[in-house]
C-alpha positions in Angstrom: 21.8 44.2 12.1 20.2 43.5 15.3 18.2 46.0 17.8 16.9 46.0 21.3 13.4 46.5 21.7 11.4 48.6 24.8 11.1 45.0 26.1 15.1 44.4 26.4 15.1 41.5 24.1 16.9 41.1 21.0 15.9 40.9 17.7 17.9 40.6 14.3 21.4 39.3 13.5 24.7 39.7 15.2 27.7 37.6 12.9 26.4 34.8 12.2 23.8 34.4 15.2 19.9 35.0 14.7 17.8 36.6 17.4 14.6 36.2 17.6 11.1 36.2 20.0 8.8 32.9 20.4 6.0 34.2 22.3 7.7 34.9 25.6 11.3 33.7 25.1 14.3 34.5 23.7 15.5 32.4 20.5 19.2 32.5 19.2 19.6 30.6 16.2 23.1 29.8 14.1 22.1 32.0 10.4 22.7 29.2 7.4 25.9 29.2 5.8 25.5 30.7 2.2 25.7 28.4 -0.5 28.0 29.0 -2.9 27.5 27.4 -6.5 30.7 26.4 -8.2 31.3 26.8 -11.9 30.1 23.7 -12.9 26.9 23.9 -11.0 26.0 27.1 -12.2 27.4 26.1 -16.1 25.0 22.6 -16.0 22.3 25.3 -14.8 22.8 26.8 -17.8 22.5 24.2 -19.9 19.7 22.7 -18.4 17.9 25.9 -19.2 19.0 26.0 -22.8 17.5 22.4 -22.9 14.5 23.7 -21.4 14.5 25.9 -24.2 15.0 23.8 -27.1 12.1 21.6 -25.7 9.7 25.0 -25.6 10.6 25.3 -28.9 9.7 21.5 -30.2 6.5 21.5 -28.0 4.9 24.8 -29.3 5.5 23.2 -32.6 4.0 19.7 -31.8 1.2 20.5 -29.7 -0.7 21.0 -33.2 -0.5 17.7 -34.0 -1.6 15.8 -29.9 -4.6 16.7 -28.9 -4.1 15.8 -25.5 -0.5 14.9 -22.9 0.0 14.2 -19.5 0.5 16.9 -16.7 4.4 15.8 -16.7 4.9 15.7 -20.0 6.7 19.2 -20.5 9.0 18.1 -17.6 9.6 14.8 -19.4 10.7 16.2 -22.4 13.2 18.9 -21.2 14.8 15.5 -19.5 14.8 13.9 -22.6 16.7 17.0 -24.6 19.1 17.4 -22.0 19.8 14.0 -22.0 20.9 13.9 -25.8 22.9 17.0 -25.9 24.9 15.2 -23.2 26.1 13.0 -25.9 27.6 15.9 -27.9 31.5 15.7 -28.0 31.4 19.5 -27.8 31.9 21.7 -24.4 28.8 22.8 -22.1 27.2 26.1 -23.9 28.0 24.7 -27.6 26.3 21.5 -27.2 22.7 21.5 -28.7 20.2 19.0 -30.4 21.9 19.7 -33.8 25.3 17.4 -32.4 23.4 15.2 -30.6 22.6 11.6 -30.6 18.4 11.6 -30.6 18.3 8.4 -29.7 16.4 9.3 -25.8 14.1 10.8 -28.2 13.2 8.1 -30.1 9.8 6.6 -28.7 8.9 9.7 -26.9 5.3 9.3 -25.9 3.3 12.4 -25.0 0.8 11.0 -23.1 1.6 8.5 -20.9 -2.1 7.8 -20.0 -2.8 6.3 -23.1 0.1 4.4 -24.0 0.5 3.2 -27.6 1.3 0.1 -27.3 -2.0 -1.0 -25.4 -3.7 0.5 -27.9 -2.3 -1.0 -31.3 -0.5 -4.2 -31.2 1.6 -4.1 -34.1 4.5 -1.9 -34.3 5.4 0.6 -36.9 8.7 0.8 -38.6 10.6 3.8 -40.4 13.6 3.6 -43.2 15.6 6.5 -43.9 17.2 6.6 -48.2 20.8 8.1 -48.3 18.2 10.9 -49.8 16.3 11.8 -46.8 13.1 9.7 -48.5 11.4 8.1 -45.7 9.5 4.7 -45.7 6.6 4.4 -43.1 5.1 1.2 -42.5 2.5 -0.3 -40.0 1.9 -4.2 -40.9 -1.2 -5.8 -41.7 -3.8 -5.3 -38.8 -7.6 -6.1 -38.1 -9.2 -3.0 -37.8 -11.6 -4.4 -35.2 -9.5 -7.1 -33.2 -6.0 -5.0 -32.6 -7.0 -2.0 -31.3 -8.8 -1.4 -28.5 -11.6 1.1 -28.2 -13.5 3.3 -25.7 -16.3 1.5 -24.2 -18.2 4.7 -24.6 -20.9 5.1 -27.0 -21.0 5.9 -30.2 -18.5 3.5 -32.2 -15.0 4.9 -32.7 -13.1 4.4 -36.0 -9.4 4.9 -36.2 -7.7 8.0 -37.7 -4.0 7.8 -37.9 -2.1 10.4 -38.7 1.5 11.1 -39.2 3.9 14.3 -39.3 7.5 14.9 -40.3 9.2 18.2 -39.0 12.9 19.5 -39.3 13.9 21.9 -37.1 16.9 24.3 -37.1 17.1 26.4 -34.1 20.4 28.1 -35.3 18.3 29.5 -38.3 15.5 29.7 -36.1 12.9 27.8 -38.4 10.6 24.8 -38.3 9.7 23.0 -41.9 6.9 20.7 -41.9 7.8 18.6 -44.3 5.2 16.3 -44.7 2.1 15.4 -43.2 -0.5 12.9 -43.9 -3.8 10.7 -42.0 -5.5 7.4 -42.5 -8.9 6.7 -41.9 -10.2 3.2 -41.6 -13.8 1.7 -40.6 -14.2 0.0 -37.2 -15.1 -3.2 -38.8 -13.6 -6.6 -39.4 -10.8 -6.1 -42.4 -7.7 -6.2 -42.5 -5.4 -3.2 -43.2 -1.8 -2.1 -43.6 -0.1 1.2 -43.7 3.0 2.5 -46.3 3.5 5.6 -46.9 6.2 7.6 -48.6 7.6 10.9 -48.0 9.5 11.6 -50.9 10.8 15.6 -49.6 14.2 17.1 -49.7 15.6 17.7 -46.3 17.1 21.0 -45.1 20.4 21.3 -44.5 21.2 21.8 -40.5 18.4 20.6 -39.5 17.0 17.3 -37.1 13.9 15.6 -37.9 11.1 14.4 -36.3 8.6 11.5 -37.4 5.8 12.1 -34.9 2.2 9.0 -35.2 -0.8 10.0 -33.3 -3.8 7.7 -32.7 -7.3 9.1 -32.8 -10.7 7.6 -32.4 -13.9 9.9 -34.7 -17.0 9.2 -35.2 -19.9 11.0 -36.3 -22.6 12.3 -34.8 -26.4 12.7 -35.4 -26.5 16.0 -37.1 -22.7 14.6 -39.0 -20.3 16.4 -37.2 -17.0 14.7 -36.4 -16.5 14.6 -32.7 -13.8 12.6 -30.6 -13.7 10.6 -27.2 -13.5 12.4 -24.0 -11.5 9.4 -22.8 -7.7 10.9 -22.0 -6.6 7.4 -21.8 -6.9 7.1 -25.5 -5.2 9.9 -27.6 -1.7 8.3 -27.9 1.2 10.0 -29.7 4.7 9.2 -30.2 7.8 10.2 -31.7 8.7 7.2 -33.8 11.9 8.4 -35.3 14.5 11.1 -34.6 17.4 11.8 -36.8 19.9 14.3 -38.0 20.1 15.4 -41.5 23.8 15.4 -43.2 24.7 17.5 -46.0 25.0 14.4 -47.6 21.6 13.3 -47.3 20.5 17.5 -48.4 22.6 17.8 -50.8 21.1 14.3 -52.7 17.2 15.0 -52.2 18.0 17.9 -54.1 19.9 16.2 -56.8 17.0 13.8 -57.0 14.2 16.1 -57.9 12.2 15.8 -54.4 9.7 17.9 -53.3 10.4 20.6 -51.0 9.2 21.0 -47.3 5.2 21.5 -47.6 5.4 24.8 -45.0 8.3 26.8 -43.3 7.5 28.9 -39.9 10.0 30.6 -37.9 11.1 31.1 -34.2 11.9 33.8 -31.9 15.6 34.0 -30.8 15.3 32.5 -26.8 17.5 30.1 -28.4 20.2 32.4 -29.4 19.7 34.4 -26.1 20.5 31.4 -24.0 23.3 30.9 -25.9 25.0 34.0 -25.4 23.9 33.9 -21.7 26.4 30.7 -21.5 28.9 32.5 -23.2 29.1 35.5 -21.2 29.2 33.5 -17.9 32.3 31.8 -19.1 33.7 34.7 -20.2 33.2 36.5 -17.1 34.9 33.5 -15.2 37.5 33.4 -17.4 38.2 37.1 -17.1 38.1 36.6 -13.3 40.5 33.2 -13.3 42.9 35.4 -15.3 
Protein backbone atom coordinates (compact mmCIF):
# COMPACT_ATOMS: atom_id res chain seq x y z
CA UNK A 1 0.00 0.00 0.00
CA UNK A 2 1.38 3.27 -0.72
CA UNK A 3 1.02 6.72 1.32
CA UNK A 4 1.59 10.36 0.78
CA UNK A 5 3.87 11.97 3.12
CA UNK A 6 3.67 15.87 4.60
CA UNK A 7 6.14 16.40 1.73
CA UNK A 8 3.53 15.36 -1.22
CA UNK A 9 5.66 12.59 -2.45
CA UNK A 10 4.80 9.01 -2.64
CA UNK A 11 6.02 6.27 -0.98
CA UNK A 12 5.09 2.46 -1.15
CA UNK A 13 3.36 0.30 -3.84
CA UNK A 14 0.48 0.96 -6.09
CA UNK A 15 -0.16 -2.51 -8.56
CA UNK A 16 2.66 -3.38 -9.55
CA UNK A 17 4.60 0.05 -9.45
CA UNK A 18 7.16 0.94 -6.45
CA UNK A 19 7.48 4.43 -5.12
CA UNK A 20 10.07 5.56 -3.62
CA UNK A 21 12.49 8.86 -2.37
CA UNK A 22 16.33 9.19 -3.60
CA UNK A 23 17.43 12.09 -1.73
CA UNK A 24 15.32 14.74 -3.43
CA UNK A 25 13.44 12.96 -6.22
CA UNK A 26 10.88 10.90 -6.85
CA UNK A 27 11.59 7.17 -7.92
CA UNK A 28 8.87 4.77 -9.54
CA UNK A 29 10.14 1.48 -9.99
CA UNK A 30 8.27 -1.73 -11.85
CA UNK A 31 7.96 -4.31 -8.39
CA UNK A 32 9.53 -7.90 -9.69
CA UNK A 33 7.40 -10.36 -10.97
CA UNK A 34 6.99 -13.28 -8.25
CA UNK A 35 8.58 -16.34 -9.12
CA UNK A 36 6.68 -19.16 -9.13
CA UNK A 37 8.48 -22.65 -8.65
CA UNK A 38 6.89 -25.51 -10.68
CA UNK A 39 6.54 -29.03 -9.38
CA UNK A 40 9.58 -30.15 -10.52
CA UNK A 41 11.68 -27.39 -9.21
CA UNK A 42 10.34 -27.56 -5.96
CA UNK A 43 10.31 -31.80 -6.09
CA UNK A 44 14.42 -31.70 -7.24
CA UNK A 45 14.53 -29.19 -4.16
CA UNK A 46 13.48 -31.80 -2.21
CA UNK A 47 15.59 -34.19 -3.15
CA UNK A 48 18.54 -32.33 -3.21
CA UNK A 49 17.92 -31.81 0.56
CA UNK A 50 17.37 -35.48 1.23
CA UNK A 51 20.86 -35.84 -0.43
CA UNK A 52 22.14 -33.28 1.71
CA UNK A 53 20.92 -35.39 4.32
CA UNK A 54 22.19 -38.65 3.50
CA UNK A 55 25.67 -36.96 3.19
CA UNK A 56 25.25 -35.35 6.93
CA UNK A 57 24.69 -38.63 7.86
CA UNK A 58 27.97 -40.41 6.19
CA UNK A 59 30.19 -37.33 7.18
CA UNK A 60 29.30 -37.36 10.98
CA UNK A 61 30.26 -40.94 10.69
CA UNK A 62 33.58 -40.52 8.78
CA UNK A 63 34.94 -37.52 10.15
CA UNK A 64 36.39 -40.09 12.96
CA UNK A 65 38.51 -41.56 10.71
CA UNK A 66 40.13 -37.88 8.52
CA UNK A 67 41.71 -35.79 10.56
CA UNK A 68 41.55 -32.98 8.36
CA UNK A 69 39.24 -31.92 4.60
CA UNK A 70 39.04 -29.07 2.59
CA UNK A 71 36.66 -26.08 3.25
CA UNK A 72 34.38 -27.46 0.18
CA UNK A 73 34.36 -30.77 1.03
CA UNK A 74 30.76 -30.98 2.65
CA UNK A 75 29.50 -29.29 -0.58
CA UNK A 76 31.37 -31.84 -2.63
CA UNK A 77 29.91 -34.63 -1.14
CA UNK A 78 26.22 -33.74 -1.10
CA UNK A 79 27.06 -33.34 -5.08
CA UNK A 80 28.39 -36.64 -5.14
CA UNK A 81 25.15 -38.36 -3.26
CA UNK A 82 22.82 -36.64 -5.29
CA UNK A 83 24.55 -37.54 -8.22
CA UNK A 84 24.14 -41.46 -7.54
CA UNK A 85 20.64 -41.50 -6.37
CA UNK A 86 19.99 -39.98 -9.87
CA UNK A 87 20.78 -43.36 -11.19
CA UNK A 88 18.00 -45.04 -9.27
CA UNK A 89 15.18 -46.33 -11.65
CA UNK A 90 12.81 -45.28 -8.91
CA UNK A 91 10.63 -41.84 -8.79
CA UNK A 92 12.05 -38.47 -7.04
CA UNK A 93 11.21 -38.99 -3.07
CA UNK A 94 11.84 -42.93 -3.20
CA UNK A 95 15.24 -42.75 -4.70
CA UNK A 96 18.07 -43.05 -2.04
CA UNK A 97 21.76 -44.37 -1.78
CA UNK A 98 20.37 -47.91 -0.95
CA UNK A 99 19.16 -48.15 -5.11
CA UNK A 100 21.91 -46.36 -6.31
CA UNK A 101 24.84 -46.94 -8.44
CA UNK A 102 27.96 -45.65 -6.01
CA UNK A 103 30.04 -45.49 -8.57
CA UNK A 104 30.49 -41.06 -8.25
CA UNK A 105 31.48 -42.22 -4.93
CA UNK A 106 34.11 -44.34 -5.65
CA UNK A 107 37.47 -42.30 -5.22
CA UNK A 108 36.02 -39.67 -3.15
CA UNK A 109 38.83 -37.69 -1.73
CA UNK A 110 38.23 -35.53 1.41
CA UNK A 111 40.83 -33.31 1.17
CA UNK A 112 41.69 -32.11 -1.94
CA UNK A 113 44.85 -30.32 -0.63
CA UNK A 114 46.61 -33.28 -0.11
CA UNK A 115 45.74 -35.41 -2.93
CA UNK A 116 46.61 -39.16 -2.64
CA UNK A 117 47.95 -39.79 -5.52
CA UNK A 118 51.00 -37.22 -5.04
CA UNK A 119 51.57 -38.69 -2.12
CA UNK A 120 51.85 -42.66 -2.72
CA UNK A 121 52.52 -43.77 -6.10
CA UNK A 122 51.20 -47.03 -6.20
CA UNK A 123 47.58 -47.74 -6.29
CA UNK A 124 45.51 -49.86 -4.02
CA UNK A 125 43.09 -52.43 -5.22
CA UNK A 126 39.88 -54.02 -3.47
CA UNK A 127 37.98 -57.58 -4.33
CA UNK A 128 34.69 -58.17 -3.12
CA UNK A 129 33.81 -62.59 -2.42
CA UNK A 130 30.22 -63.48 -3.44
CA UNK A 131 30.38 -63.45 0.69
CA UNK A 132 30.93 -59.89 1.32
CA UNK A 133 34.89 -60.95 2.27
CA UNK A 134 36.94 -58.16 1.08
CA UNK A 135 40.59 -58.38 -0.19
CA UNK A 136 42.74 -55.11 0.30
CA UNK A 137 45.92 -54.84 -1.36
CA UNK A 138 48.55 -52.03 -1.84
CA UNK A 139 51.66 -53.53 -4.00
CA UNK A 140 55.10 -53.60 -3.02
CA UNK A 141 56.51 -50.01 -2.22
CA UNK A 142 59.75 -48.44 -0.87
CA UNK A 143 58.88 -46.91 2.20
CA UNK A 144 61.41 -44.06 1.65
CA UNK A 145 61.36 -43.52 -2.28
CA UNK A 146 57.32 -43.58 -2.95
CA UNK A 147 56.02 -41.40 -0.67
CA UNK A 148 56.63 -38.11 -0.27
CA UNK A 149 57.15 -36.46 3.10
CA UNK A 150 56.84 -33.03 4.92
CA UNK A 151 59.99 -31.14 4.67
CA UNK A 152 59.31 -30.28 8.24
CA UNK A 153 61.37 -31.52 10.98
CA UNK A 154 61.20 -34.37 12.78
CA UNK A 155 61.11 -37.52 10.30
CA UNK A 156 57.58 -38.68 9.50
CA UNK A 157 56.83 -42.48 9.28
CA UNK A 158 53.75 -43.65 7.47
CA UNK A 159 50.60 -44.90 9.30
CA UNK A 160 47.97 -46.24 7.05
CA UNK A 161 44.91 -47.04 8.13
CA UNK A 162 41.73 -48.51 6.72
CA UNK A 163 37.90 -48.64 7.63
CA UNK A 164 34.92 -50.54 6.39
CA UNK A 165 31.37 -49.09 7.25
CA UNK A 166 27.76 -50.28 6.12
CA UNK A 167 25.20 -48.00 6.47
CA UNK A 168 21.37 -48.41 6.51
CA UNK A 169 19.54 -45.26 6.81
CA UNK A 170 16.08 -46.94 6.50
CA UNK A 171 17.07 -48.82 9.94
CA UNK A 172 18.80 -45.82 10.81
CA UNK A 173 22.24 -47.63 11.80
CA UNK A 174 25.90 -47.42 10.99
CA UNK A 175 28.10 -50.89 11.45
CA UNK A 176 31.67 -50.53 11.45
CA UNK A 177 32.70 -53.52 10.32
CA UNK A 178 36.08 -53.59 10.33
CA UNK A 179 38.90 -51.45 10.88
CA UNK A 180 42.55 -51.86 10.86
CA UNK A 181 46.31 -49.48 10.48
CA UNK A 182 49.78 -50.12 9.36
CA UNK A 183 52.76 -48.74 10.64
CA UNK A 184 55.91 -48.77 8.68
CA UNK A 185 59.53 -47.10 9.40
CA UNK A 186 60.68 -44.18 7.09
CA UNK A 187 63.56 -46.15 5.87
CA UNK A 188 64.68 -47.88 2.79
CA UNK A 189 62.63 -51.37 2.63
CA UNK A 190 60.34 -52.51 0.77
CA UNK A 191 56.72 -53.15 1.81
CA UNK A 192 53.34 -54.40 0.70
CA UNK A 193 49.89 -54.33 2.09
CA UNK A 194 46.97 -57.35 2.22
CA UNK A 195 44.65 -57.37 4.40
CA UNK A 196 41.48 -59.40 4.89
CA UNK A 197 38.15 -58.53 6.20
CA UNK A 198 36.57 -61.67 6.62
CA UNK A 199 32.91 -59.94 8.31
CA UNK A 200 29.36 -60.80 7.53
CA UNK A 201 27.58 -57.94 5.89
CA UNK A 202 24.21 -56.55 6.92
CA UNK A 203 21.45 -57.04 4.92
CA UNK A 204 20.15 -53.40 3.38
CA UNK A 205 22.97 -51.92 3.78
CA UNK A 206 25.88 -49.92 1.38
CA UNK A 207 29.41 -50.10 2.19
CA UNK A 208 32.14 -47.98 2.42
CA UNK A 209 36.05 -48.88 2.14
CA UNK A 210 37.51 -45.64 3.31
CA UNK A 211 42.28 -45.38 3.33
CA UNK A 212 43.66 -42.54 5.12
CA UNK A 213 47.34 -41.52 4.99
CA UNK A 214 49.05 -40.25 8.05
CA UNK A 215 52.55 -39.15 8.76
CA UNK A 216 53.65 -39.82 13.18
CA UNK A 217 56.56 -39.41 14.67
CA UNK A 218 57.63 -39.20 18.11
CA UNK A 219 58.67 -36.67 20.10
CA UNK A 220 61.33 -35.96 22.76
CA UNK A 221 59.35 -36.81 25.85
CA UNK A 222 57.66 -40.07 23.29
CA UNK A 223 54.48 -38.68 22.53
CA UNK A 224 53.09 -39.40 19.09
CA UNK A 225 52.35 -36.11 17.35
CA UNK A 226 51.43 -35.41 13.59
CA UNK A 227 52.34 -32.74 10.85
CA UNK A 228 50.74 -29.50 10.88
CA UNK A 229 51.05 -29.59 7.09
CA UNK A 230 47.21 -29.73 5.62
CA UNK A 231 48.61 -30.67 2.32
CA UNK A 232 49.40 -34.01 3.75
CA UNK A 233 46.49 -35.95 5.54
CA UNK A 234 44.99 -37.58 2.40
CA UNK A 235 41.82 -39.84 2.61
CA UNK A 236 39.77 -41.54 0.14
CA UNK A 237 36.93 -43.71 -0.43
CA UNK A 238 38.46 -46.51 -2.31
CA UNK A 239 35.39 -48.66 -2.81
CA UNK A 240 31.56 -48.21 -2.59
CA UNK A 241 29.24 -51.01 -2.97
CA UNK A 242 25.78 -52.34 -2.13
CA UNK A 243 25.19 -55.43 -0.21
CA UNK A 244 22.59 -58.13 -1.76
CA UNK A 245 20.82 -60.50 0.21
CA UNK A 246 22.80 -62.83 -1.60
CA UNK A 247 26.08 -61.71 -0.46
CA UNK A 248 24.26 -61.46 3.60
CA UNK A 249 22.73 -64.26 3.45
CA UNK A 250 26.31 -66.30 2.45
CA UNK A 251 28.68 -64.51 5.08
CA UNK A 252 26.38 -65.85 7.47
CA UNK A 253 26.38 -69.38 6.06
CA UNK A 254 30.11 -69.17 6.13
CA UNK A 255 30.79 -68.60 9.77
CA UNK A 256 32.19 -64.80 9.39
CA UNK A 257 32.50 -62.61 11.98
CA UNK A 258 30.02 -60.07 12.64
CA UNK A 259 30.37 -56.16 12.32
CA UNK A 260 32.98 -55.06 15.13
CA UNK A 261 30.46 -52.02 16.43
CA UNK A 262 26.85 -50.92 15.58
CA UNK A 263 25.67 -47.04 16.32
CA UNK A 264 22.59 -45.60 15.35
CA UNK A 265 21.01 -42.44 13.77
CA UNK A 266 18.40 -39.97 14.40
CA UNK A 267 15.44 -40.02 11.94
CA UNK A 268 16.27 -36.57 9.54
CA UNK A 269 16.35 -39.25 7.14
CA UNK A 270 12.91 -40.53 7.63
CA UNK A 271 11.66 -36.88 8.09
CA UNK A 272 12.79 -35.79 4.75
CA UNK A 273 11.25 -38.54 3.40
CA UNK A 274 7.87 -37.91 4.45
CA UNK A 275 8.37 -34.23 3.68
CA UNK A 276 8.58 -35.52 -0.18
CA UNK A 277 5.74 -37.42 0.29
CA UNK A 278 3.42 -34.98 1.66
CA UNK A 279 4.33 -32.41 -1.08
CA UNK A 280 3.28 -34.88 -3.69
CA UNK A 281 0.40 -35.69 -2.02
CA UNK A 282 -0.78 -32.23 -1.56
CA UNK A 283 -0.19 -31.66 -5.44
CA UNK A 284 -1.92 -34.54 -6.23
CA UNK A 285 -4.86 -33.66 -4.03
CA UNK A 286 -4.85 -30.25 -5.70
CA UNK A 287 -4.46 -31.68 -9.62
CA UNK A 288 -7.48 -33.86 -8.63
Amino acid sequence: MATQGRNGKIKGKINNIVYRGYRDKQVLQIAPARVRQTYATKLNALEFGLASTQAKMLRRVLCNFFEEYDGKMPVRLTAAVAECIRTSTKEIGERTLHDADLSPLKGFQFNLDSRIERLIRVRPSVEIAPNGRIQFSIPKFNVMKDINYPAEPPRFNPHFSILVTAFNFFNESVHIIDHVTFDFVNENQEVEINWNCSRQLPKGSFVLLTLALNYVAMNWVGQRTVTKSKAFFPSIVVEAFQVTDEMADKGVADNLEPPKQVRSFGDRFHEQLKKIARFKEKFNQKEG
